[in-house]
MARTORKOL-382795 format. One record per residue: residue in one letter; z, x, y of N, C-alpha, C in turn. Coordinates in steps of 0.05 Angstrom, whole numbers, plus 5000, padded with zeros to 4 digits. Layout:
BEGIN
AZXYZXYZXY...
***
This chain:
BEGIN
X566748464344566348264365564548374387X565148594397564148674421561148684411X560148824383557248784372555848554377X557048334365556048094378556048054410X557548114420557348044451554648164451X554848514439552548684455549448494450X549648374429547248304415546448034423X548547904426547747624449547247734477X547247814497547348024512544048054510X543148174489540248254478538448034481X538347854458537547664462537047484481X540147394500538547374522538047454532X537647734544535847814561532947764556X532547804525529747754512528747444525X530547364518529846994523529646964558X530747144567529847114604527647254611X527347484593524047584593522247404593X522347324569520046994554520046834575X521746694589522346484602522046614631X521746854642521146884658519046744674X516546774659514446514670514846274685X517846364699518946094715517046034740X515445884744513845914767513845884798X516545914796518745934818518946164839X519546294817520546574809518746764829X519846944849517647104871516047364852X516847434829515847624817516047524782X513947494771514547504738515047754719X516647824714516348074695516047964659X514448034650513647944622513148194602X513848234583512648424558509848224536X508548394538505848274519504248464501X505048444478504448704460505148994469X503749164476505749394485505349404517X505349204528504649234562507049054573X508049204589509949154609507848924636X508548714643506748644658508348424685X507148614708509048494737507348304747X508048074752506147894766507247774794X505447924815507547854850507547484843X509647374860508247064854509946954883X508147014896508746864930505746784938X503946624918501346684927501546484953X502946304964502746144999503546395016X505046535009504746835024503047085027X500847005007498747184998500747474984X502547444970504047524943505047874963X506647764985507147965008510148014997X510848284998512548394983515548444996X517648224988520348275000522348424982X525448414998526548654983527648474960X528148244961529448114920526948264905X524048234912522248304898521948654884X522548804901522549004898525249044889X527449004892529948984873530048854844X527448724847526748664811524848784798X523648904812520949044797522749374781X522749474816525249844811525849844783X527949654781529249784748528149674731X526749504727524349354697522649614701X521549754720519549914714521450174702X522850264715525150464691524650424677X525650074667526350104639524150164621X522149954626520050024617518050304602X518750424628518450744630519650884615X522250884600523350964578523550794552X522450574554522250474530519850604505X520550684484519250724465516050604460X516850254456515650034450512950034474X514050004499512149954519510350204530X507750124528505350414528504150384562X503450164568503550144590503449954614X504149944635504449724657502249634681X501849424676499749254697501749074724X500249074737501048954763499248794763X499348554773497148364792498448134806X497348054825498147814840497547524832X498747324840498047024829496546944849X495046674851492746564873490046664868X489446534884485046644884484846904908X487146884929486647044950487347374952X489447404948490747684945492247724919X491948124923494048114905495748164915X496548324947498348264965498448384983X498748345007496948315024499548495052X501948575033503748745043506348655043X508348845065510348755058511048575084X514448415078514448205092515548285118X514248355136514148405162516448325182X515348035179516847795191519547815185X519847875167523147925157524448155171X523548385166524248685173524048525210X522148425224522548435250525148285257X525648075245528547905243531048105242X531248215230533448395217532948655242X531748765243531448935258532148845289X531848585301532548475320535048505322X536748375301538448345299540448585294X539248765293541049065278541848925255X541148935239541348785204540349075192X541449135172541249245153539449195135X537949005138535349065117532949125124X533149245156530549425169531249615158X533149825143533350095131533249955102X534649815093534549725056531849635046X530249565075528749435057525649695053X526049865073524150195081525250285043X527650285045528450465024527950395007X528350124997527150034968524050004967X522650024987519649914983519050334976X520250464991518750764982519450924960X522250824957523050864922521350674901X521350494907518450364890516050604884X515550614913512150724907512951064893X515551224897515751364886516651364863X516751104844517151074817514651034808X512250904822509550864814508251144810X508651294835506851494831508051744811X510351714800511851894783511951814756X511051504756511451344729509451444703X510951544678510751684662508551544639X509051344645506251134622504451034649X502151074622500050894645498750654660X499750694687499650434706496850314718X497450094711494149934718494549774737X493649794765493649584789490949394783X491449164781489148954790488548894821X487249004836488048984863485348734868X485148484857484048284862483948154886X482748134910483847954936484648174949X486048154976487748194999489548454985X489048704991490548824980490449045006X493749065022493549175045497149225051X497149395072500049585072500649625045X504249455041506049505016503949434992X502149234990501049274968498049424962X497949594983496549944968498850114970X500950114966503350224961503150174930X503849904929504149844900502249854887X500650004888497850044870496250284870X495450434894494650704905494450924888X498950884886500151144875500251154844X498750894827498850974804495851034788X496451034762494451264745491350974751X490650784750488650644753488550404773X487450414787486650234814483350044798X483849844795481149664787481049464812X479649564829477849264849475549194837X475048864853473948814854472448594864X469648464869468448384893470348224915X472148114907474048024919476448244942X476948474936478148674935477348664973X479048644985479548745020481348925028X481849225027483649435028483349455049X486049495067486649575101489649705098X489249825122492549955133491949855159X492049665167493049585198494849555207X496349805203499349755211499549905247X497650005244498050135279496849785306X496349725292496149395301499249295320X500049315300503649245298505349365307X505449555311506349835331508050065312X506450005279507450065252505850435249X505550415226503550615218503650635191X501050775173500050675155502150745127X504950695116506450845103505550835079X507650665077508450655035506450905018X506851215029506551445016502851425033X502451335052499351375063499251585079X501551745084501852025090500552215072X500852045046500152285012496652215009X497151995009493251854995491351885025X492151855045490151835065488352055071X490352175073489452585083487452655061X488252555039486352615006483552525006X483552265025480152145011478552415018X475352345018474752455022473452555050X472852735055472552775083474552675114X474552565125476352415146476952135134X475452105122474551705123478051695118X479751765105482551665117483751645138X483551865151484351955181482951575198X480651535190478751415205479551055196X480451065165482150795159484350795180X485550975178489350965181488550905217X487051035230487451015267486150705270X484550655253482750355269483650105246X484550205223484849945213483149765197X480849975193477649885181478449775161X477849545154478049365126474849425109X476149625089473849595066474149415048X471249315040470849055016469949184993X469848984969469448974946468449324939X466549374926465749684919465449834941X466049744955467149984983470050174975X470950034963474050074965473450244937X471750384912471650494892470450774911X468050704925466850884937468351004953X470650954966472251014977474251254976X473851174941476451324923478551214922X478850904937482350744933481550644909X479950544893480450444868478850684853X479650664819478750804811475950594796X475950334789474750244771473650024793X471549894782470349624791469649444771X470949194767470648984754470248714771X468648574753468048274768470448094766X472547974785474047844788474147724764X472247544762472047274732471447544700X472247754701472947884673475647964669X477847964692480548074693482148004676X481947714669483047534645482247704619X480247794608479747874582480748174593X480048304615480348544609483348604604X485248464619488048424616489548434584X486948244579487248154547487048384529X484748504529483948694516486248994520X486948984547489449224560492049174534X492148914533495248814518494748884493X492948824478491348824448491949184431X491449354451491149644455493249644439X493149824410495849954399496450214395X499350224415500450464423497950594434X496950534460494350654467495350904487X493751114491494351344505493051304518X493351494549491851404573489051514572X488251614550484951674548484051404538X484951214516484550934510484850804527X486250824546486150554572484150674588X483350934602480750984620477950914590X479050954576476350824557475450484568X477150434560477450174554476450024588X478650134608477150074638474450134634X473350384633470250534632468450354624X469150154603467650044584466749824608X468849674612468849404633467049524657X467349764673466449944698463349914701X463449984675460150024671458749714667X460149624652458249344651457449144678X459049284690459449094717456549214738X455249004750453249054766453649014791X454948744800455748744821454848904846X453348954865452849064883453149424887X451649404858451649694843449549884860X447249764874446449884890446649814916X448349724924449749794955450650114961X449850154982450550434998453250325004X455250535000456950515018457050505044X458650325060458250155080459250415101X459850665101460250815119458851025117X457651055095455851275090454251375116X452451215133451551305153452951405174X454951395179457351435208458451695189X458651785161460251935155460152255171X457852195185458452665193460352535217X459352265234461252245257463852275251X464152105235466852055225468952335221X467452565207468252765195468052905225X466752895244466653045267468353005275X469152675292470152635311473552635300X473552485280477152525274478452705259X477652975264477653185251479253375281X478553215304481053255321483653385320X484753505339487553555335489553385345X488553235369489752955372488652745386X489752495385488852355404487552235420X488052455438486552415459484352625465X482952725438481452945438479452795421X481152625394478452385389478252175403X480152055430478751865444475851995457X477052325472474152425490471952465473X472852535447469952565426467552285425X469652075420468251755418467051805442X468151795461467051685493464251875491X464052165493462052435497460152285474X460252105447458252075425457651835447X458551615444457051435464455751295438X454651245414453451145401454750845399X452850635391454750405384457150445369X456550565344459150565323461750645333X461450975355463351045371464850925392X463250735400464350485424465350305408X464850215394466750075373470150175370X469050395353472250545351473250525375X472550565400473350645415475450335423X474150085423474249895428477449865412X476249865388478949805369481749985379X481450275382483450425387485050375404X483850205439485650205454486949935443X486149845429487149495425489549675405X490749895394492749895381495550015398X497050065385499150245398499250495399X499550675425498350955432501050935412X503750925418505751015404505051075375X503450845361502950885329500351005323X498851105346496851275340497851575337X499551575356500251845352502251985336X503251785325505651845301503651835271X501051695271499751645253498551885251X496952075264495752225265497652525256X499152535273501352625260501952745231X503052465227503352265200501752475168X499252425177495952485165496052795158X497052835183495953145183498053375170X500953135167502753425159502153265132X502753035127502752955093499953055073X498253115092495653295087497753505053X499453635062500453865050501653875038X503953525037505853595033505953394998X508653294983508453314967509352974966X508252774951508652494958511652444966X513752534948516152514959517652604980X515952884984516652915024515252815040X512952605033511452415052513552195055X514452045024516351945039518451905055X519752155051521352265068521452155095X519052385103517952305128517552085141X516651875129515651625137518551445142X520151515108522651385117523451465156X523451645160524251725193522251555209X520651625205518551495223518751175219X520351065191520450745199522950695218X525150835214526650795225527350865258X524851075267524951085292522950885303X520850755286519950515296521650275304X524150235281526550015287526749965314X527550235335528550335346527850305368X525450355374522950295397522649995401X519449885417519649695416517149525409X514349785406512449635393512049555365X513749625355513949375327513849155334X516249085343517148735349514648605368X514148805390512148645406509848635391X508148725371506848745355506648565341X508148605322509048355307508748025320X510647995338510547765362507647745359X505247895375502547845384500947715373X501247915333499347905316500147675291X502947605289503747475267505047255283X506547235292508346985311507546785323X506346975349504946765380502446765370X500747065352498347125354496747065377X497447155407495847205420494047425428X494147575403492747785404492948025426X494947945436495248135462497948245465X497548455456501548615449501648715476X503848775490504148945506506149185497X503849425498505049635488507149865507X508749925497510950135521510750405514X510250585520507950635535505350635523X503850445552501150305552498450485547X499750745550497050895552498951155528X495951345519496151665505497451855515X497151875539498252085553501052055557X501851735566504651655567506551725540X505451815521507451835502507952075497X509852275499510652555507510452635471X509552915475509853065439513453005437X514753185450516853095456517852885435X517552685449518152325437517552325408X514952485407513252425378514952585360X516152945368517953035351519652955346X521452755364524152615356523752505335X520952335337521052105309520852225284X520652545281520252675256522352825247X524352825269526952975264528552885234X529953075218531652865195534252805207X535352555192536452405186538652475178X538852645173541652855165541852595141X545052515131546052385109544352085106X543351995133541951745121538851875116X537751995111535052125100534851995074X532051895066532551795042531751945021X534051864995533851914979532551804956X530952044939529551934917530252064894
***
């Protein structure tokens, strides 16, 4: 008897797989020949990542990950606009108002995510199509293939918010090449379409209107090894022309770039911008005070120890650093400015660089003793 239970049991789960395609449903999980395949599906949210969502992905990707059958896993978003465009903010500020418990549940499940991506044992294919920014370059960053394309808008504007750049951007930022992370993570720079390959956040470039066959062709693959799937991307990479001779759009600012936020803090690359004086540097300069000194300087921080350290003691870290954001108060006013009232005008506590003591900044890195998270 119990056989049969186990085996009805099986089945349906099989038949809630299939039927998954509920178009309801905030996340689709589907199997298609040997590909595991997650589809965000909040596209009136631009496919922005809450915790049911990430409580459904976590263990399908386990399972996945130990299954025999399944060779490897794609991600992509539903809509024309993003593939997601982060996590849900608005929620965590709710909860967090409230002392709610899903300002820490929901830190914890989004960085155990990204540390199941970037540890995940078969090979992972992000479609980062559209709006792809915070939690979802989390959900894509940390695995084995990143494909943008012309559509593709990559940002960390979380120091906007009175945030800073996480979901493991302690591990990938410090990495690009030269500063240009350091130089994303403080201003918030939104790179487009083959900006974002040149970059080093994607690994591949494909034209939006091929994702459908290439998807196709991904599923088709039998028992493919991850030299057959970078084949197989390579193939699509190359055919694509797309704005194949565009310079990268920072190329000319790059010795500044590498000069000036190469800093040891602060307020050492505010005096650098000011002493260059060039347009590009008045710019930065412009953007920087419009964020939060608090999240500049936990960001910078942030950058410079995860420089070393190992993705799962980035998370670590960050877990602290979300939680001493809870705690403070330019999140919420942040949030309020930029998502809520959007009057574009946060008032930050404290208003100025100097107002925020090292001091203050060591607290937020202190551990957590028993609530530290675990991975």
């Amino acid at each position: 008897r119990l056989k049969t239970i186990n085996r009805l049991q099986v089945i349906l789960q099989h038949l809630k797989m299939s039927n998954q395609a509920d178009s309801t449903a905030e996340v689709l999980l589907e199997k298609k020949g040997g590909a595991g395949i997650i589809t965000l599906n909040r596209p009136k949210a631009l496919n922005a990542l809450n915790l049911s969502m990430i409580k459904q992905i976590y263990p399908q990707l386990k399972t996945w990950e130990k299954d025999p059958e399944t060779f490897l896993i794609i991600i992509k978003g539903t809509g024309e606009k993003a593939f997601c465009a982060g996590g849900d903010i608005r929620a965590i500020r709710e909860a967090g108002k409230a002392g709610d418990k899903l300002s820490q549940e929901f830190f914890q499940g989004e960085y155990r995510l990204n540390n199941a991506i970037g540890t995940c044992k078969k090979p992972y294919v992000a479609l980062i199509d559209g709006i792809t920014m915070g939690g979802g370059v989390g959900l894509s960053v940390h695995g084995h293939f990143r494909v943008a394309t012309e559509k593709t808008v990559f940002a960390m504007p979380e120091t906007a918010i009175g945030l800073f750049p996480d979901v493991g951007g302690g591990y990938f930022l410090p990495r690009l090449s030269g500063k240009v992370g350091y130089y994303l993570a403080l201003t918030g720079c939104r790179l487009k379409g083959r900006d974002v390959l040149k970059a080093g956040i994607a690994t591949h470039f494909v034209e939006s209107e091929k994702l459908p066959a290439l998807e196709k062709d991904l599923i088709a693959l039998k028992s493919p090894s991850k030299e057959n799937i970078a084949d197989l991307l390579n193939s699509y990479h190359k055919k694509c022309t797309v704005d194949q001779e565009k310079k990268f759009v920072l190329d000319e600012h790059m010795e500044k770039i590498n000069s000036i936020f190469s800093a040891n803090s602060m307020e050492e690359i505010v005096k650098k911008l000011k002493q260059d004086g060039s347009p590009f540097a008045i710019k930065q300069l412009e953007t920087i005070n419009k964020m939060s000194p608090t999240s500049l300087k936990l960001t910078l921080r942030q950058l410079r120890e995860g420089a070393s350290m190992s993705l799962q003691e980035v998370l670590r870290m960050e877990y602290r650093l979300s939680q001493a954001c809870m705690k403070g108060q330019d999140f919420y006013e942040g949030v309020r400015a930029v998502l809520i009232d959007k009057d574009q005008s946060p008032k930050w506590k404290p208003p100025a660089l100097e107002e925020v003591s090292d001091e203050f900044v060591d607290n937020c890195f202190k551990p957590l003793g028993n609530d530290d998270l675990k991975l």
